[in-house]
C-alpha positions in Angstrom: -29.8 14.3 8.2 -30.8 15.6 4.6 -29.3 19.0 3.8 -29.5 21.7 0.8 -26.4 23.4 0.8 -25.7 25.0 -3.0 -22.6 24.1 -4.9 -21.1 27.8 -4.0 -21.5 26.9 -0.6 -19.9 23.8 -0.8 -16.8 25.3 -2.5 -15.9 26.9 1.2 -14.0 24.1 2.8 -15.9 25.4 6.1 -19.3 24.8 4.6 -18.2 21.7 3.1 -16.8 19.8 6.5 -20.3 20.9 8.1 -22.1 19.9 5.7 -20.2 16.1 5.9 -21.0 16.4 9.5 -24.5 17.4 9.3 -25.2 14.3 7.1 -23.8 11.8 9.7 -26.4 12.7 12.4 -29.3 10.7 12.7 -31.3 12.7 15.4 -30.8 9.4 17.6 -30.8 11.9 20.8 -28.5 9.7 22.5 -26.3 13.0 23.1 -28.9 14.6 25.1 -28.2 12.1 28.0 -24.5 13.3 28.3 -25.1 16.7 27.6 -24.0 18.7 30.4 -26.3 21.8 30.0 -29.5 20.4 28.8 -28.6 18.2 32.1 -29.0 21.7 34.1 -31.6 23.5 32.1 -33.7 20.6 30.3 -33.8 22.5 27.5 -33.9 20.7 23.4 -31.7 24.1 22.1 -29.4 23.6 25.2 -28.7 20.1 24.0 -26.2 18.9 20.9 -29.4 17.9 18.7 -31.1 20.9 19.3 -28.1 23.2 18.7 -27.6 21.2 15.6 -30.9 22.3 14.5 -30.4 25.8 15.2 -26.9 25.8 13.2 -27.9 23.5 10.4 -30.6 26.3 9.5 -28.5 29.0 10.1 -25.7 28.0 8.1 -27.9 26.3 4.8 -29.6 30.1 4.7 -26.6 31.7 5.6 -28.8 34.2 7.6 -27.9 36.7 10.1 -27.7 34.6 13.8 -30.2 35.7 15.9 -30.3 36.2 19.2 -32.1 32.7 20.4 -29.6 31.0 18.2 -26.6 32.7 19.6 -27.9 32.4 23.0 -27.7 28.5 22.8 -24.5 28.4 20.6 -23.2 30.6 23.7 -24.3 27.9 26.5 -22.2 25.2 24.8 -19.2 24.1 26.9 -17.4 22.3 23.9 -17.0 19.4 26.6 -17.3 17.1 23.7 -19.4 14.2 25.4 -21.8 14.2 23.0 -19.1 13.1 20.8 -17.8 10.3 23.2 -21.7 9.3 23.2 -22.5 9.2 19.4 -23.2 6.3 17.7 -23.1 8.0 14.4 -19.4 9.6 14.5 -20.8 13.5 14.0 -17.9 15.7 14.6 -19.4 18.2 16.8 -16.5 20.0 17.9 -15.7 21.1 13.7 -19.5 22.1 13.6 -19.7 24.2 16.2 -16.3 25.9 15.6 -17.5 26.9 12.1 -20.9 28.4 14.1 -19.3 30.7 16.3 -16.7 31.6 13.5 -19.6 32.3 11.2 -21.9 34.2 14.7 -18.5 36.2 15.5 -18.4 37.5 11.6 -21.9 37.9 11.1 -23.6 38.9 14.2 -23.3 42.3 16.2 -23.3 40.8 19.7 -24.0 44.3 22.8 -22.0 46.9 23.6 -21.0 45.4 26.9 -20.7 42.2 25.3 -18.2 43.1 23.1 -16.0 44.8 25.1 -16.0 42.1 27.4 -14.9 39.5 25.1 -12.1 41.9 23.5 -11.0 42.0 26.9 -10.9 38.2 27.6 -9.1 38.1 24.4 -6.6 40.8 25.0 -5.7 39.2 28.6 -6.1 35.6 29.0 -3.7 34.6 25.9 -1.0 36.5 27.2 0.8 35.5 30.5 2.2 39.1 31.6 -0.9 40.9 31.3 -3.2 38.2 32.8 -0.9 38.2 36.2 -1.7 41.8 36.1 -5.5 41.3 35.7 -5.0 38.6 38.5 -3.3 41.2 40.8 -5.8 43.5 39.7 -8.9 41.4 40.4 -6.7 40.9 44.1 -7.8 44.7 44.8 -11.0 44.3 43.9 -12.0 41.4 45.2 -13.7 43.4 48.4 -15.9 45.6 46.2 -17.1 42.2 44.6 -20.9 43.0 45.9 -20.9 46.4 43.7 -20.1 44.6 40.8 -23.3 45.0 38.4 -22.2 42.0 36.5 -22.1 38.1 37.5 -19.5 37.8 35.1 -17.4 40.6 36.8 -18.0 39.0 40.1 -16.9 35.9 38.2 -13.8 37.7 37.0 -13.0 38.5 40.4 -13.7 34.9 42.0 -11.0 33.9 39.8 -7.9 35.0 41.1 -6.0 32.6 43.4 -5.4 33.7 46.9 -2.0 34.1 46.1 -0.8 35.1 42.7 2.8 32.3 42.2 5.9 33.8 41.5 7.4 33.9 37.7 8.9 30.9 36.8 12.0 31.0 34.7 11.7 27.5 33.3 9.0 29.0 30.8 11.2 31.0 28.8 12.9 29.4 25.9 16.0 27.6 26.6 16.8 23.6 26.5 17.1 21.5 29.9 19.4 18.5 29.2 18.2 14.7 30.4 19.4 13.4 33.4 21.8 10.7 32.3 21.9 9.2 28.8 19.5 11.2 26.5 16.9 8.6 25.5 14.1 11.5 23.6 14.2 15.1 23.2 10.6 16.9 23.2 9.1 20.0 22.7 7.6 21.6 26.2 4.3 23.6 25.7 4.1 25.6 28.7 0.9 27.6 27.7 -0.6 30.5 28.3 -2.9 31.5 31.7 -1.5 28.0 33.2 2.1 30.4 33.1 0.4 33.0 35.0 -2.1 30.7 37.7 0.1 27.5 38.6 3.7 27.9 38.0 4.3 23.9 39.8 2.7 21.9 36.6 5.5 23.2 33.9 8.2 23.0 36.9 7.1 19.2 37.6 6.5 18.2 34.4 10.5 19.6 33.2 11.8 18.0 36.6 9.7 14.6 35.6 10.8 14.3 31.8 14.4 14.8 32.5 14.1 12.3 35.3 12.7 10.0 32.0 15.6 10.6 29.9 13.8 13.3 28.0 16.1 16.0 26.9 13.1 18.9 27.4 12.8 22.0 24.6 10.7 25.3 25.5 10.8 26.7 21.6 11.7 30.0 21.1 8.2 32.0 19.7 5.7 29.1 20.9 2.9 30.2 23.2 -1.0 29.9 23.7 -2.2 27.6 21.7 -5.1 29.9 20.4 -8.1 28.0 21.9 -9.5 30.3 23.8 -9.7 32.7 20.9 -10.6 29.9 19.0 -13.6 28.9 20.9 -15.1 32.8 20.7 -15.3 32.6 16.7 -12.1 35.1 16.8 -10.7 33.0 14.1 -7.9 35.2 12.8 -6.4 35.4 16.3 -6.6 31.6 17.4 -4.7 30.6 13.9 -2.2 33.8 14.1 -1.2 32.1 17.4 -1.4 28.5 16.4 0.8 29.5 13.4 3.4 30.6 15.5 4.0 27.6 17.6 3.6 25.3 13.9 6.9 27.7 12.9 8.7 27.6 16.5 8.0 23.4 16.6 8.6 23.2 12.9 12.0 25.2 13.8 13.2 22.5 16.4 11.9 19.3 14.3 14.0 20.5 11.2 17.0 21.1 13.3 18.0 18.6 15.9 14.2 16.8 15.4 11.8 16.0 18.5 10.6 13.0 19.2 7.0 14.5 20.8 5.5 18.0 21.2 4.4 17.5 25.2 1.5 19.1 26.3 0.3 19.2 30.0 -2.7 21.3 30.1 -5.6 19.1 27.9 -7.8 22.4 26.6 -4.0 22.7 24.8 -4.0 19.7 23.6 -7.0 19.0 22.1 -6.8 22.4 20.4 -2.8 21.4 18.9 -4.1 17.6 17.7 -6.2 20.0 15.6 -3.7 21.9 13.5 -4.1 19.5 11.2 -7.8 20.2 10.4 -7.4 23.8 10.9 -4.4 24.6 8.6 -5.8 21.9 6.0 -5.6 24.3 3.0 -2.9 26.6 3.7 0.7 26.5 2.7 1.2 25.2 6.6 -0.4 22.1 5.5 2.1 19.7 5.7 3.9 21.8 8.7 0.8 21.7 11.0 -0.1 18.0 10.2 3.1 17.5 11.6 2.6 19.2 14.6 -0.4 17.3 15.4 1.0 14.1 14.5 3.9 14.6 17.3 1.5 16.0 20.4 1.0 14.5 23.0 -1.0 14.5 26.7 2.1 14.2 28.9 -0.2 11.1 30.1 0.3 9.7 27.0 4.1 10.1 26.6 4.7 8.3 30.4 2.4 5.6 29.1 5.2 5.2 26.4 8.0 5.7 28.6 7.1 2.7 31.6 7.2 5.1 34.6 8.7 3.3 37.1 6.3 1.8 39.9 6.4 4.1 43.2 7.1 2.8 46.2 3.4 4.0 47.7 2.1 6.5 49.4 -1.1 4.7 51.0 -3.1 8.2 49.7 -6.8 8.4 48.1 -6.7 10.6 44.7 -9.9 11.2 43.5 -9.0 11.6 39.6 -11.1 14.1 37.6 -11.1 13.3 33.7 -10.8 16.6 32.2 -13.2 16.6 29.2 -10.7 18.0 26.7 -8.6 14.7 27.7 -11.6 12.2 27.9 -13.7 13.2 24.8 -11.6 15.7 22.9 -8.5 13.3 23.1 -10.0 10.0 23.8 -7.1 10.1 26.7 -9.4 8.2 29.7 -7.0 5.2 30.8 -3.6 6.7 31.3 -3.6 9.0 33.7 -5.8 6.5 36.4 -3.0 3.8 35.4 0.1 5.9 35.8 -1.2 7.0 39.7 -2.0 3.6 40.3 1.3 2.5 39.3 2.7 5.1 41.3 1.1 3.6 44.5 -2.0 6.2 44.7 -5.0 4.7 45.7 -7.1 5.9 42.3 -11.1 6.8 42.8 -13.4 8.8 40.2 -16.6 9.7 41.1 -19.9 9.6 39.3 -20.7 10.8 36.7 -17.4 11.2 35.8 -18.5 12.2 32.0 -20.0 15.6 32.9 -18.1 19.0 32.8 -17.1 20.7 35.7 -18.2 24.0 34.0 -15.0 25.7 33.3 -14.3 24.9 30.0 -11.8 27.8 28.7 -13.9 30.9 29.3 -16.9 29.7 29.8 -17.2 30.3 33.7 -16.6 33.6 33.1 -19.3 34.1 30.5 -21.7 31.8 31.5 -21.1 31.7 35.2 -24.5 30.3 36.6 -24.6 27.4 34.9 -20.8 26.8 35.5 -21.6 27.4 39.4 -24.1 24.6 38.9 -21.8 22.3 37.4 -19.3 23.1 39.7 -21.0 22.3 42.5 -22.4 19.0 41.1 -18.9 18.4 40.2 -17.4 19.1 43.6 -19.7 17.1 45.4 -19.3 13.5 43.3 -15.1 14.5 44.1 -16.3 15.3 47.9 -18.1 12.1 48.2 -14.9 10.0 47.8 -13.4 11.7 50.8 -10.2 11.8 49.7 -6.8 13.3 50.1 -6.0 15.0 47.0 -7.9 15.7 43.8 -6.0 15.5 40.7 -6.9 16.8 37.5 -5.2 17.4 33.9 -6.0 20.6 33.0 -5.0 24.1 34.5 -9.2 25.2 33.8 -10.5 22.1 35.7 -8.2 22.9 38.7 -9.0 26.2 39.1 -12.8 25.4 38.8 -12.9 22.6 41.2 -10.2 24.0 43.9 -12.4 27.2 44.1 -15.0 25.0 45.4 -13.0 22.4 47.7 -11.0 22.6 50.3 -9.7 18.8 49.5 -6.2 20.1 47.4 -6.2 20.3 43.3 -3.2 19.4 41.9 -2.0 18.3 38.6 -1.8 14.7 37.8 1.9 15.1 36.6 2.7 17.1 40.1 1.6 13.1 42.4 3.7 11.7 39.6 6.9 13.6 40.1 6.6 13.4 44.0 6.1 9.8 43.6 9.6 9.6 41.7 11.5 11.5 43.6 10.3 15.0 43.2 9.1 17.6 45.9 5.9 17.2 47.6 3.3 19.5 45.6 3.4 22.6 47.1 -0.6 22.6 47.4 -0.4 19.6 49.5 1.4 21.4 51.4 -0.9 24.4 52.4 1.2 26.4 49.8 1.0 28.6 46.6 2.5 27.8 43.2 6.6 28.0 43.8 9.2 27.9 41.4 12.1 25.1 41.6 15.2 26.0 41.5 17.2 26.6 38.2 18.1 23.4 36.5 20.9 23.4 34.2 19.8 24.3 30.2 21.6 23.7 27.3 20.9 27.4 26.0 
């Protein structure tokens, strides 16, 4: 794709990277075919090339976005399987980051538009107040039909049944390795996963240490900024990002870490991108780092050779998350670890497409994500299975709220399968919290 960016323009390192990713595309169209939401609404703008259009123009004029353009910038999920599907390598995910960065500071969305995405941004991030939204939405679930809003309703949809307890093995303190100490890691145990699903950090810490893996929650680490990210709110996403570069940086310069673990994709994709995002800042080295030692907590039991399970004759439909399969490239692992676990591994069709939660997007856009929910639960449905088991906290909320086959997280079948507790959802039960292991501080 020809482009006419001046040599001002060019001097942003924004403009620059878009511009290098602009030229790669070759209009082949082969995105369109994965493209979740031009799959739904058929639409050229509500496909990668068409939104590629719309941004290439309004970035080379550096115009004012306009409402058709924002509209179909908005509708993106950021699954990434257009990127999975190109032939031509065109980073989309760096493009349309810079878009909504450039929408958020250039375009004056509606009032009530506004307001709610302050909100969003205010709450979801931040654990405490999020449960209280959750307990919140609780009370207001009966008055759902008054609700002039389908995002409000939304809202509302999205508080589990019952909210888990706190879980003490989120705060920052070290949990030693069972038997000799073969790696230490960092834990990231997130934002909104702290306040929905308190069993995937409370499996994952019982797993690791199971592993030899002496286990580290830093001290000032938290979200990881991507759902602030992925509004355009740029100074909030990196303020947050920065913080768990310096809490990580903190631990690696003092008794080191072997891997920065990460157990809820949307995380992870978002952390493997420090690098890019801090590229000309004095965190530069620091954040490269970072994204150099994270990984899936798929990946890091690939490296460790779980040991086979001794079977427990179940079906697990798997769902590939799409921050793991196209953000991460992470497709194999997971599948392999159940199956050497003794699960009895399916995956539906269409396995590529988005479920339609994506971060915030079922709460912004939440037709389409009903639509893709339901496609989604239906493939999972057909495999009649026993459990579904995803990566990501997102994906788990979408598809459970649509099933009443059990979600739980991949890492939760793989510490049952060990010698860990039956997942607690398996079991007809809320999120618990395991009992205080010992910590180190």
């Amino acid at each position: 794709m020809q482009t006419t960016f001046t040599d001002a323009q060019l001097a942003d390192p924004d403009f620059a990277r878009s511009n290098q990713i602009l030229r790669a595309c070759v209009h082949c169209g082969f995105c369109t075919a994965t493209c979740p939401t031009y799959q739904v609404l058929g639409d050229e703008l509500d496909s990668p090339r068409g939104r590629i259009y719309l941004i290439k123009d309004m970035l080379e004029n550096e115009r004012v976005p306009d409402e058709t353009t924002v509209k179909h910038i908005d509708r993106c999920l950021s699954c990434l399987a257009c990127m999975t599907t190109c032939p031509s390598g065109v980073h989309y995910m760096h493009l349309v980051d810079h878009a909504r960065a450039y929408i958020e500071e250039n375009y004056e969305r509606p009032r009530r538009e506004r307001a709610l995405r302050w909100m969003l941004a205010r709450i979801l991030p931040h654990p405490r107040r999020f449960r209280l939204a959750l307990l919140a939405a609780k009370v207001g679930r009966p008055f759902r039909a008054l609700m002039p809003d389908a995002r409000l309703k939304a809202m509302l949809d999205m508080a589990p049944k019952r909210i888990p307890p706190v879980s003490r093995n989120d705060d920052p303190q070290v949990f030693p390795a069972e038997g000799e100490r073969l790696r230490r890691v960092a834990l990231m145990t997130g934002c909104a996963q702290r306040a929905l699903n308190t069993d995937i950090n409370d499996a994952t810490i019982r797993l690791l240490r199971r592993m030899g893996c002496e286990v580290v929650v830093a001290e000032g680490a938290g979200c990881c900024g991507a759902l602030t990210h992925h509004m355009g709110k740029t100074d909030e996403s990196h303020a947050s990002a920065e913080r768990n570069i310096r809490a990580w940086t903190r631990e690696m310069d003092g008794e080191g870490l072997d891997a920065i673990v990460i157990n809820t994709s949307g995380c992870g994709t978002t952390v493997k991108d420090y690098g890019h995002m801090f590229r000309e800042g004095p965190l530069a080295a620091q954040a490269k780092k970072v994204s150099d030692l994270a990984l899936d907590i798929s990946e890091l039991l690939a490296k460790i050779d779980l040991p086979e399970g001794a079977g427990k004759e179940m079906k697990v439909a798997y769902h590939s998350a799409c921050s793991l399969q196209h953000g991460q490239k992470v497709k194999a692992a997971p599948k392999q670890l159940l199956a050497k676990a003794g699960f009895t591994v399916l995956e539906p069709a269409d396995a590529h497409l988005c479920c339609g939660s994506a971060g915030t997007y079922n709460l912004m856009q939440p037709e389409i994500s009903a639509k893709l929910k339901a496609r989604k639960v239906a493939t999972l449905e057909a495999l009649t299975p026993d459990v579904i088991a995803a990566g990501n906290i997102g994906c788990m909320m979408q598809i459970g709220g649509g099933t009443v086959v059990p979600v739980v997280h991949t890492v939760e079948l793989l510490d049952w399968a060990t010698g860990g507790p039956k997942p607690p959802a398996m079991c007809g039960e809320s999120a618990t919290v395991t009992p205080e292991v010992p910590r180190l501080r």
